[in-house]
C-alpha positions in Angstrom: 6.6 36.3 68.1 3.2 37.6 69.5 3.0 40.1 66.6 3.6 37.2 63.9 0.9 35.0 66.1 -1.7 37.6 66.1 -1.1 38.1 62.6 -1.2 34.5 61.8 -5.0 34.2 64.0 -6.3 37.1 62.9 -5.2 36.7 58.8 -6.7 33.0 58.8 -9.8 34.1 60.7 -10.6 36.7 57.5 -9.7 34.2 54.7 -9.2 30.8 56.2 -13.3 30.2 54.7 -12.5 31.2 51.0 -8.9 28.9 51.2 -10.8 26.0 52.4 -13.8 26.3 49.6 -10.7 26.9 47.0 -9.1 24.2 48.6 -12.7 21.5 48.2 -13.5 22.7 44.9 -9.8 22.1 43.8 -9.6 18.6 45.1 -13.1 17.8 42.9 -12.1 19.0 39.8 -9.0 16.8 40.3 -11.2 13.8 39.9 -13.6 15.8 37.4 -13.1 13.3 34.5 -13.7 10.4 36.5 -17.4 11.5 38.0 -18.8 13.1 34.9 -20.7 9.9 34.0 -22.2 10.6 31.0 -22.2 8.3 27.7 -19.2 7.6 26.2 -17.3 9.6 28.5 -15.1 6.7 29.2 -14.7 5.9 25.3 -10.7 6.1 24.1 -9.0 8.8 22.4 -9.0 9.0 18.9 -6.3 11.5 17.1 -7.0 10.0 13.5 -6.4 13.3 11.4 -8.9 12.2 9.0 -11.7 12.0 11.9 -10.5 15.0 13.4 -11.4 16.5 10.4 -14.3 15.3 9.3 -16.2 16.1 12.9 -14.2 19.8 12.9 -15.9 20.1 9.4 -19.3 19.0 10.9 -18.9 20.7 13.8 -17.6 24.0 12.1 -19.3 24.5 9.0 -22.7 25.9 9.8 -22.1 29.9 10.5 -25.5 29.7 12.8 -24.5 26.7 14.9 -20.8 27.0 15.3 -19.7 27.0 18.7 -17.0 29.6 20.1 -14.8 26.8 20.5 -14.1 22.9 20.1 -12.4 21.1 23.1 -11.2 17.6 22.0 -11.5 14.1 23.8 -8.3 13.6 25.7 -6.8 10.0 27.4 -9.2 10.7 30.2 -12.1 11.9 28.8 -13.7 10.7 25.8 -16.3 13.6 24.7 -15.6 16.5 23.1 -16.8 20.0 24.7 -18.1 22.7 22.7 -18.5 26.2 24.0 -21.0 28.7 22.9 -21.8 32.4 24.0 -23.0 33.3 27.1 -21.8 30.0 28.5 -23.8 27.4 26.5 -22.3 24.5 25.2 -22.4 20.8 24.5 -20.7 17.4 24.8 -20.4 15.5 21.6 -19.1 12.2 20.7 -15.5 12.2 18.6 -17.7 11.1 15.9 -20.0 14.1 16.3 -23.3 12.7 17.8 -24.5 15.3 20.2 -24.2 13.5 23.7 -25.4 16.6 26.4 -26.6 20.5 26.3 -26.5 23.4 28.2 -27.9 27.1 28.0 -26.0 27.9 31.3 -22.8 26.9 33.0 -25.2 26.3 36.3 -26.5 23.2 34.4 -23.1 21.7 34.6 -21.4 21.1 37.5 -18.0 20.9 36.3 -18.6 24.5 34.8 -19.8 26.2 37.4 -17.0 24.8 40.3 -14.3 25.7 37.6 -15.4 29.4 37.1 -15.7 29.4 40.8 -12.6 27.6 41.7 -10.5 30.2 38.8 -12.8 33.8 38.7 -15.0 33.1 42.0 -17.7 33.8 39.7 -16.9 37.8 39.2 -14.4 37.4 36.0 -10.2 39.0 36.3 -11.6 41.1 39.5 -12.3 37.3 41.2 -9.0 35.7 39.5 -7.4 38.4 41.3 -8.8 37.5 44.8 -8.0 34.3 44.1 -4.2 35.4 43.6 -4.0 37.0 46.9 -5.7 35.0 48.7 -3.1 32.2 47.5 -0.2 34.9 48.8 -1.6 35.2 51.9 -1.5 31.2 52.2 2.1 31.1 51.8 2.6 33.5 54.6 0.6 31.2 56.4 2.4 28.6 55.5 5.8 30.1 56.5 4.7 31.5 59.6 2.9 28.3 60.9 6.8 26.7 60.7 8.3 29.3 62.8 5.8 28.8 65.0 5.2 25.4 65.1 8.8 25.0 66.2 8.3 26.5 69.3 5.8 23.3 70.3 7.7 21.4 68.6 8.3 18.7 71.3 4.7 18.3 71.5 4.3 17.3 67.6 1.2 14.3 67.5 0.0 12.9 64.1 -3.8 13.4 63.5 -5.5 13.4 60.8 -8.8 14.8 62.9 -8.6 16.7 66.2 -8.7 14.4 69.2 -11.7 16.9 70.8 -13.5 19.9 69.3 -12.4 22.1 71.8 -10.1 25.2 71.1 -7.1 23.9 72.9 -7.3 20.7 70.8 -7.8 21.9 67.4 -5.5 24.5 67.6 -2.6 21.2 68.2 -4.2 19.4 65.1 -3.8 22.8 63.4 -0.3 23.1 64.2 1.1 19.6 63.6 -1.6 18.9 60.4 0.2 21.5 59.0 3.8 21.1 59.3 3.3 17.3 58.0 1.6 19.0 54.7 3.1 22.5 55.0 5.3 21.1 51.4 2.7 20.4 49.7 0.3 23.6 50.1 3.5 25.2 49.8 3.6 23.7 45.9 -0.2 24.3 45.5 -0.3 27.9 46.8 2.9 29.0 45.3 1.7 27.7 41.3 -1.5 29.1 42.0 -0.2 32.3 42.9 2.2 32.7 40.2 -0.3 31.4 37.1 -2.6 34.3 38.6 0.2 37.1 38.9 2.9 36.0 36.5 5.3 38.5 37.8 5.9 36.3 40.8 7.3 34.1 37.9 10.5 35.6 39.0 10.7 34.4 42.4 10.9 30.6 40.9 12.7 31.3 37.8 14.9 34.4 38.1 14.5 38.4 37.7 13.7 38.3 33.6 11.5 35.3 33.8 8.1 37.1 33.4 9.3 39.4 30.3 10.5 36.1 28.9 7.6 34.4 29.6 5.1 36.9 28.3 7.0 37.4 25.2 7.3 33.8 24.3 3.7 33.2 24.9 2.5 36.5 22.6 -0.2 36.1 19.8 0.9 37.3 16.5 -0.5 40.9 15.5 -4.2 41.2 15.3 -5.7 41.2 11.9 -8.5 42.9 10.4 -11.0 40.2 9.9 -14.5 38.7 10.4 -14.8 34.9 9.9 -15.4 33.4 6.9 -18.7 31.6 6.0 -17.5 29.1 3.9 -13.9 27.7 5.3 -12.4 24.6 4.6 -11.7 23.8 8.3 -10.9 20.1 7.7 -7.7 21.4 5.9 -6.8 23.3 8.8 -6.3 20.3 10.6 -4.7 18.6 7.7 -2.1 21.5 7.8 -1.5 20.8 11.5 -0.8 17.6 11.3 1.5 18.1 8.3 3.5 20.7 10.2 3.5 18.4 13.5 2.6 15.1 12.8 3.5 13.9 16.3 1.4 16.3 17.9 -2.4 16.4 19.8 -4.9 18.2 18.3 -6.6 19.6 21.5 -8.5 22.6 21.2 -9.8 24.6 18.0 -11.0 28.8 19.0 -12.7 31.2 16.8 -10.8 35.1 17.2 -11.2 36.2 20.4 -11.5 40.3 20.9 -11.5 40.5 17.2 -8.1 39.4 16.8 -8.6 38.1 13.4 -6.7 34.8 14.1 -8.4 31.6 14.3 -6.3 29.1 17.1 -5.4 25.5 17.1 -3.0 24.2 20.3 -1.9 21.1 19.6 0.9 18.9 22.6 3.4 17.6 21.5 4.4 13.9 23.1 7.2 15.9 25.5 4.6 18.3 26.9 2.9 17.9 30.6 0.3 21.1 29.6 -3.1 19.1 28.8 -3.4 21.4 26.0 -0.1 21.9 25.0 1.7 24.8 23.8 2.1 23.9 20.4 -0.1 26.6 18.1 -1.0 27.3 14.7 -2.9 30.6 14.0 -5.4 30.5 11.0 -6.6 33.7 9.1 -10.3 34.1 9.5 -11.1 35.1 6.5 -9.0 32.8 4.5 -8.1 29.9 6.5 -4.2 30.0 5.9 -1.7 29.9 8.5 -0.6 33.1 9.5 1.8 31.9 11.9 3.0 28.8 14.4 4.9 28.3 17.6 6.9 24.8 18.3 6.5 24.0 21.9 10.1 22.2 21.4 11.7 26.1 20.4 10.6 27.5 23.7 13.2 28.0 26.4 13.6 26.2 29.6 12.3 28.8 31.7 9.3 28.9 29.5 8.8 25.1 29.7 9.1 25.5 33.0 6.1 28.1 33.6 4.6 25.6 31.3 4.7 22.7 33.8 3.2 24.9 36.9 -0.1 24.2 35.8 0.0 20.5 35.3 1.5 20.3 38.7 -1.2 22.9 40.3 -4.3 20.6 39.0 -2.6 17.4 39.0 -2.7 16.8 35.2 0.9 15.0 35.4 1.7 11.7 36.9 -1.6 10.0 36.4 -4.0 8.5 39.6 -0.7 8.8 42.2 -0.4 12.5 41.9 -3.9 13.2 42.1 -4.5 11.8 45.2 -0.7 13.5 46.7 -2.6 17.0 45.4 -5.8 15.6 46.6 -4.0 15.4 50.5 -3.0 19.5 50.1 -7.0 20.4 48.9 -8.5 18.4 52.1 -6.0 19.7 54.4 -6.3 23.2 53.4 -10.0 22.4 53.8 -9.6 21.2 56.9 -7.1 24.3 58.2 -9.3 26.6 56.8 -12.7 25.8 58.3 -11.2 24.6 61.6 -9.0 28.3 61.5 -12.7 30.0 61.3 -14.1 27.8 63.3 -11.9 28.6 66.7 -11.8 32.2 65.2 -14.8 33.2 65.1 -16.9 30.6 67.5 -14.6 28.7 70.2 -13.3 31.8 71.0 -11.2 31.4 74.4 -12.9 32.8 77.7 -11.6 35.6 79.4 -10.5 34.7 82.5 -11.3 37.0 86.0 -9.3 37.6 88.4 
């Protein structure tokens, strides 16, 4: 028990800081639709497929000022987001009238606490920190239960420490997190897996990640640049023809020289905010090359699917955000307070 205690001290003194800024920066994005006040941010979806295609024509057409990728208005935000290269981009109305601009992601708060939040700022080598980091905050987790349970008899509610003194934050440390210990359980453990997929398996059973990946594939790369001169209102006319129930959410020029232009469309049934439903789009041509039906994919798919909307709170509406909200603030809390006695409040050495 002294072994898993020191472990437990000495892991959260190391990483406690980076849980509790993941665990902030998590708990504003939540709310991100609500406090980017901009103008008609708060204006209603519109999924008309002849005004979809009319702005992704505008929008689209000029080979000089087409953006990397279109973003459409959802339910809770009303602006569509363009993306350029080397993070510029804009806000537009669903109309098309140009509503903000950016050369930089630091321009744009939102931006720059996502990238931070997903890639710590350093790409796949931060995603991966990120990954571990979430790991090491379930074996928190599960050792702060065993040994919570030895003072168990001592368990007082607090939302605060009582005193800032060592003996009396490490109590609001213990019993803060047994009372939310389910929740960072469910944020930690999604986090982890949409990071490292192969942990996939521990939810969903030993083939789960081969199924998952295979399901979720691109068709084969093609050979071909994008052409000047497409008819990319049709495109989204084709969508809706082949779903007509069906979101249009985000519209992507090839990446890595794939070839393949992508649409993702949700269907009603889906939780994913961007769905899973996809059409792929030759570049140089504009015809479909190929489409996947969210409603074909398996239920262990579907259920991968789901871990996202439950890690950002993108299901459930204003309720869920603020029950996900509770695990950010109280990982921010553990994580700072962890350092805090760690590394400052250290206890005194007593002399005999």
């Amino acid at each position: 028990m002294k072994l898993l205690d020191a472990l437990h001290r000495w892991t959260g003194g190391l990483i406690g800081l980076l849980l509790a800024l993941l665990g902030l920066t998590g708990t504003i994005l939540l709310h991100k639709d609500a406090w980017i006040t901009l103008p008609h941010s708060g204006d209603a979806q519109m999924q008309d497929t002849a005004l979809v295609a009319e702005v992704t024509q505008l929008l689209m057409a000029s080979p000089e000022h087409r953006p990397q990728s279109i973003t459409f208005a959802s339910s809770s935000f009303g602006l569509n987001r363009l993306a350029y290269k080397d993070g510029a981009g804009a806000y537009v109305t669903q109309s098309g009238d140009p509503v903000g601009r950016w050369s930089s992601q630091w321009e744009r708060p939102e931006l720059w606490l996502f990238d931070f939040h997903h890639h710590l700022f350093v790409g796949d080598a931060g995603e991966a920190v990120i990954g571990i980091a979430a790991i090491c905050g379930l074996v928190f987790v599960v050792s702060g239960v065993v040994l919570w349970w030895r003072t168990r008899r001592t368990f007082e509610w607090r939302l605060l420490p009582a005193r800032m003194t060592r003996p009396a934050i490490v109590r609001h440390h213990r019993d803060l997190g047994i009372v939310i210990a389910p929740l960072l359980m469910l944020s930690l453990m999604t986090g982890a897996v949409l990071v490292f997929r192969p942990m996939a398996a521990m939810l969903f059973g030993p083939g789960a990640p081969q199924e998952i990946s295979a399901a979720l594939t691109s068709p084969p790369a093609r050979t071909a640049a994008v052409g000047e001169r497409l008819d990319w209102a049709g495109m989204i006319h084709a969508a809706r023809t082949r779903f007509p129930d069906a979101e249009v959410r985000s519209l992507s020029l090839p990446r890595e020289n794939n070839g393949l232009i992508t649409l993702r469309m949700r269907s009603p049934e889906e939780w994913l905010p961007n769905g899973r439903t996809t059409i792929w789009f030759a570049a140089d041509t504009g015809e479909i090359v190929a489409a996947r039906d969210a409603a074909d994919l398996s239920r262990t798919v579907n259920a991968y699917n789901a871990l996202y909307p439950l890690h950002a709170g993108k299901v459930g509406g204003l309720p869920y955000r603020l029950i996900v909200s509770l695990s950010g603030i109280a990982l921010t809390l553990l994580g700072t307070l962890a350092v805090w006695t760690f590394w400052f409040v250290r206890p005194k050495r007593q002399v005999r």
